[in-house]
Each structure stands twice: as structure tokens, then as C-alpha cells.
matplotlib code that plots the C-alpha trace (Angstrom):
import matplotlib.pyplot as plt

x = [66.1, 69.2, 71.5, 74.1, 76.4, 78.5, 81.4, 81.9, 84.9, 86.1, 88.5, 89.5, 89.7, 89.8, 87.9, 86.5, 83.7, 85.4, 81.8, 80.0, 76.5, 76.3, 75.5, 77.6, 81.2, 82.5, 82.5, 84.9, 87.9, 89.4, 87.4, 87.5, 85.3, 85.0, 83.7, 82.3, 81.4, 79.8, 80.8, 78.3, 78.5, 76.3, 76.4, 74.9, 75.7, 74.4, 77.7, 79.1, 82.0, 83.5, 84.4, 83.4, 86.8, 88.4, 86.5, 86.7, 90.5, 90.6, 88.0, 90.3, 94.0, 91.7, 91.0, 94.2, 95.9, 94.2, 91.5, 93.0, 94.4, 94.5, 93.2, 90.8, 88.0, 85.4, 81.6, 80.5, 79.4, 82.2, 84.6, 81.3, 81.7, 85.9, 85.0, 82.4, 84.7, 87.3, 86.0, 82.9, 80.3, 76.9, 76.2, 78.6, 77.0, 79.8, 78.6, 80.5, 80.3, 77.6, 75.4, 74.7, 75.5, 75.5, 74.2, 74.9, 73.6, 75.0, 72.1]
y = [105.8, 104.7, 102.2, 99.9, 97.4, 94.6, 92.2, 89.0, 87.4, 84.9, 84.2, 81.4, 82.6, 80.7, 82.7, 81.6, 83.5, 83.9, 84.8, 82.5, 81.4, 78.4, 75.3, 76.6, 76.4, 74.7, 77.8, 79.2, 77.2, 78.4, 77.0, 77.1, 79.1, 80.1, 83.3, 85.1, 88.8, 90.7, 94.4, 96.9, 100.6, 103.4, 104.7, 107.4, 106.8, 103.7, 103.7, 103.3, 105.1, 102.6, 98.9, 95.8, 94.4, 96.9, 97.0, 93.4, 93.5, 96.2, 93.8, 90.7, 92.9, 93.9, 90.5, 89.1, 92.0, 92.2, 88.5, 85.8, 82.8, 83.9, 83.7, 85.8, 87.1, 88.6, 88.1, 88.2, 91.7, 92.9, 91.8, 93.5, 96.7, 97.3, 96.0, 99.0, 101.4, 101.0, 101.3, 103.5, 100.9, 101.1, 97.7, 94.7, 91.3, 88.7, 84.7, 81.5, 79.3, 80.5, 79.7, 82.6, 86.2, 89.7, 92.6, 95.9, 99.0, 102.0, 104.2]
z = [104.5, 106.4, 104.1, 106.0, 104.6, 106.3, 106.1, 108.4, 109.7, 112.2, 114.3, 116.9, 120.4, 124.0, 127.0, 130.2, 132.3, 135.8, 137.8, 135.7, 137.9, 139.3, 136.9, 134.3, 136.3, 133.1, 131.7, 134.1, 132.3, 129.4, 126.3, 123.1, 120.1, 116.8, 117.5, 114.4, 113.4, 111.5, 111.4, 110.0, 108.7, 107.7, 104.1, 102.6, 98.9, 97.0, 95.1, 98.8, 100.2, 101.4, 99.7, 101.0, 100.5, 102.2, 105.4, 105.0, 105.1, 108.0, 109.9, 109.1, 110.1, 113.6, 114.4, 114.2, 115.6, 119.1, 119.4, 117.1, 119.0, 122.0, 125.6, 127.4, 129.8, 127.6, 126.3, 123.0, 123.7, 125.4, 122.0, 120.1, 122.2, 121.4, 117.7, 117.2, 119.5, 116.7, 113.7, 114.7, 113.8, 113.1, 114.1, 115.6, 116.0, 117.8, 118.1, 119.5, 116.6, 114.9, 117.8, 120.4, 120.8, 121.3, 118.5, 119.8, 117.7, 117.8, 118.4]

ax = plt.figure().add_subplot(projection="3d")
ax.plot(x, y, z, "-o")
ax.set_aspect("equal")
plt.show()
């Protein structure tokens, strides 16, 4: 049996999609999001190794530190993809506003 917890977060952000397809040039200015994620890990003891609160906290210090009010050129999956590159996640799911987005699993 494989046990996973998770934490969520949020964060405001403004990107814009450069080579967005034609239709959806809005997209190419800067707009604005409240991108949410949820951050998952792998644990192999049902007392967990590691506290929700803490990754919670680490997840919350990330965000701020490198996404949080600021501008730029990414998808969902790509903020998913440096999210789970940093803390070695076992799952990363990134949405504008609750709406759409990206899960990537690492596999």
C-alpha cells in the first residue's frame, strides 16, 4: 500500500503565455491569478515522518520566496514541475483559481 499526505497553499501571481494559439491572444498580456497548490509526499509510517504543519510552512516560505506577487512566463505545470523538483514530491497539482490545471506524478 503506498500512503501520501498533502498540504495546499496559494499564492497570487501575474503570467502571460507569449506563443499562446490564436483566439486566446488575451492571454499573451500579463494577467492575473490565484494560483493554488497542493503539494504531496510519500510516507511510509502512519504516524508520518513528516508534519503537516511543517511541510505546510516549507510550502508557504517556497511560495513566497520564488512565485508570490510577481510576474512571469510559466504554466501551471511548469510552476508544478520546479515545485516537485524542490521538495522531491510525490505529487504537485497547480490551478488558476481553483479552476484548471496541471497534476504531475512523480512516477
Amino acid at each position: 500500500m503506498e500512503k501520501y499526505i498533502y498540504v495546499s497553499a496559494q499564492f497570487v501571481g501575474f503570467h502571460y503565455w507569449e506563443n499562446c494559439p490564436r483566439g486566446y491572444e488575451y492571454l499573451g498580456n500579463t494577467h492575473r491569478h490565484l494560483f493554488k497548490v497542493r503539494l504531496g509526499m510519500r510516507v511510509i509510517d502512519s504516524d508520518r515522518e513528516i508534519e503537516f504543519h511543517d511541510l505546510q510552512n516549507q510550502l508557504n516560505v517556497y511560495l513566497k520566496r520564488h512565485w508570490a506577487d510577481r510576474e512571469f512566463e510559466c504554466s501551471c505545470e511548469h510552476i508544478a514541475e520546479y515545485i516537485m523538483a524542490f521538495f522531491t514530491a510525490a505529487f504537485v497539482e497547480v490551478s488558476e483559481d481553483g479552476e484548471n490545471g496541471a497534476i504531475l506524478e512523480n512516477s
